[in-house]
C-alpha positions in Angstrom: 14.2 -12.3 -6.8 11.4 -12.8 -4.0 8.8 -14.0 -6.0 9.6 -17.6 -6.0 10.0 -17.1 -2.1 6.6 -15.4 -2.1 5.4 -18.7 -3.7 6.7 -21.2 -1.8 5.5 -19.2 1.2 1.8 -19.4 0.0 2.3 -22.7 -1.3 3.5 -23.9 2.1 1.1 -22.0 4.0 -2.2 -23.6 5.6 -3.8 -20.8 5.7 -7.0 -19.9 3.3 -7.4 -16.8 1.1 -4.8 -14.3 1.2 -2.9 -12.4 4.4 0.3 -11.0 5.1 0.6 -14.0 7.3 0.2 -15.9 4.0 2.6 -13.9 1.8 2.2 -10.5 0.6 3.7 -7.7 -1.4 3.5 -4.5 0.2 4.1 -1.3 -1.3 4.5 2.2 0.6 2.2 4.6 -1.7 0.3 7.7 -1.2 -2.5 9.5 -1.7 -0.6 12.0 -3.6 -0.9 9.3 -6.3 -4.6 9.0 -6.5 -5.9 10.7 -9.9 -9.5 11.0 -7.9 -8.0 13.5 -5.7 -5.5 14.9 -7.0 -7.3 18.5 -7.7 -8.3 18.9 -4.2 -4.7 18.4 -2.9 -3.0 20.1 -6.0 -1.5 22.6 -3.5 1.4 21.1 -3.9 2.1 20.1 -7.6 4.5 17.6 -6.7 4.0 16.1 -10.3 6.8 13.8 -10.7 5.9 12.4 -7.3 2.6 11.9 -8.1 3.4 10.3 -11.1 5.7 8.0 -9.7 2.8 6.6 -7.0 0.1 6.7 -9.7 2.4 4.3 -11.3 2.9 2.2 -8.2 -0.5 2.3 -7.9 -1.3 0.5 -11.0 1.6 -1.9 -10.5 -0.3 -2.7 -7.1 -3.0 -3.3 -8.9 -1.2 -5.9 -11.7 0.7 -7.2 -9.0 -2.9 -8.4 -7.5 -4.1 -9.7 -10.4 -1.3 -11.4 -11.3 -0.2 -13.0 -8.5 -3.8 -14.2 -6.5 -4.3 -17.3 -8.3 -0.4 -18.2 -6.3 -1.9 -16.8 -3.2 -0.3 -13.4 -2.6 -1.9 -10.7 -1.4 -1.1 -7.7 -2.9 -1.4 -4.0 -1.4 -0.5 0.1 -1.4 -0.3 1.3 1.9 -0.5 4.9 2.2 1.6 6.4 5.6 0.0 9.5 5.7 1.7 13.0 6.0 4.8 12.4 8.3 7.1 14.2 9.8 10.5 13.5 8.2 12.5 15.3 6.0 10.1 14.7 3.2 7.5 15.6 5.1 8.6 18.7 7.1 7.7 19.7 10.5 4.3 20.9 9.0 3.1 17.2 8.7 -0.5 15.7 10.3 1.6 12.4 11.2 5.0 11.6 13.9 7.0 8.6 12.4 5.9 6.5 15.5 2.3 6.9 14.5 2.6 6.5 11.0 4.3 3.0 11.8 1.9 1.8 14.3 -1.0 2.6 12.3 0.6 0.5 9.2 1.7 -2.5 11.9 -2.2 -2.2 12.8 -3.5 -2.7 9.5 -1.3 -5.3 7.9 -3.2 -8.4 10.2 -6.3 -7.5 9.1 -5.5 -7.1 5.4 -7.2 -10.0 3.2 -8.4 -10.7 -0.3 -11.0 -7.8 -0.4 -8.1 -5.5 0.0 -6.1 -7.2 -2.8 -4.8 -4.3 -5.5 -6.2 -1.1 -2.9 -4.7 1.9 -1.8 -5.2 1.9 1.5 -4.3 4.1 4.2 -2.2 4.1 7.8 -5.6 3.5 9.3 -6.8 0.6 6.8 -9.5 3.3 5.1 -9.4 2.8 1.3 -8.1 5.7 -0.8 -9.6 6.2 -4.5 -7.5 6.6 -7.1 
């Protein structure tokens, strides 16, 4: 149901390449999804999660191929380990950290980032 939006937005826009000023397809990932490092954070099986974002990942990925040549930018952001009920208290990350690093890293997000996993900080994840 967006994606004709999404067009019209890039179509419409005057700016070059692709941004999230532009128009953009984000998708909240993780690097529980990355098959690269999955043994050394196995700790925590998780497998139908990981699934899941190894899936997303790959969508990501489609998504940028499909969609560049209409100018949309297409990315996996990766929140880090937060504190919410998902989470638990144990967590690296507070909410309010997790978000402000994401805000951070969508304006500089451009066509060299188009089908990554990246994370909060705008550091690219393998997977």
């Amino acid at each position: 149901a967006s994606l004709p939006l999404l067009k019209a937005a890039a179509q419409e826009s005057t700016e070059k390449g692709l941004s999230c000023s532009k128009a953009a397809i984000i998708n909240i990932s993780t690097a529980m999804g990355s098959i690269e490092k999955t043994s050394e954070s196995f700790c925590k099986p998780a497998i139908s999660y990981r699934c899941s974002k190894a899936a997303l990942n790959m969508l990501t990925m489609c998504q940028a191929l499909t969609y560049r040549q209409a100018g949309i930018l297409c990315v996996a952001l990766h929140p880090g380990w937060v504190k919410t009920d998902m989470g638990s208290q144990e967590a690296d990350l507070t909410v309010d950290t997790s978000v402000r690093g994401l805000l951070a890293v969508l304006p500089i997000l451009s066509e060299k980032h188009s089908g990554a996993l990246l994370n909060w900080e705008g550091k690219a994840v393998p997977w």
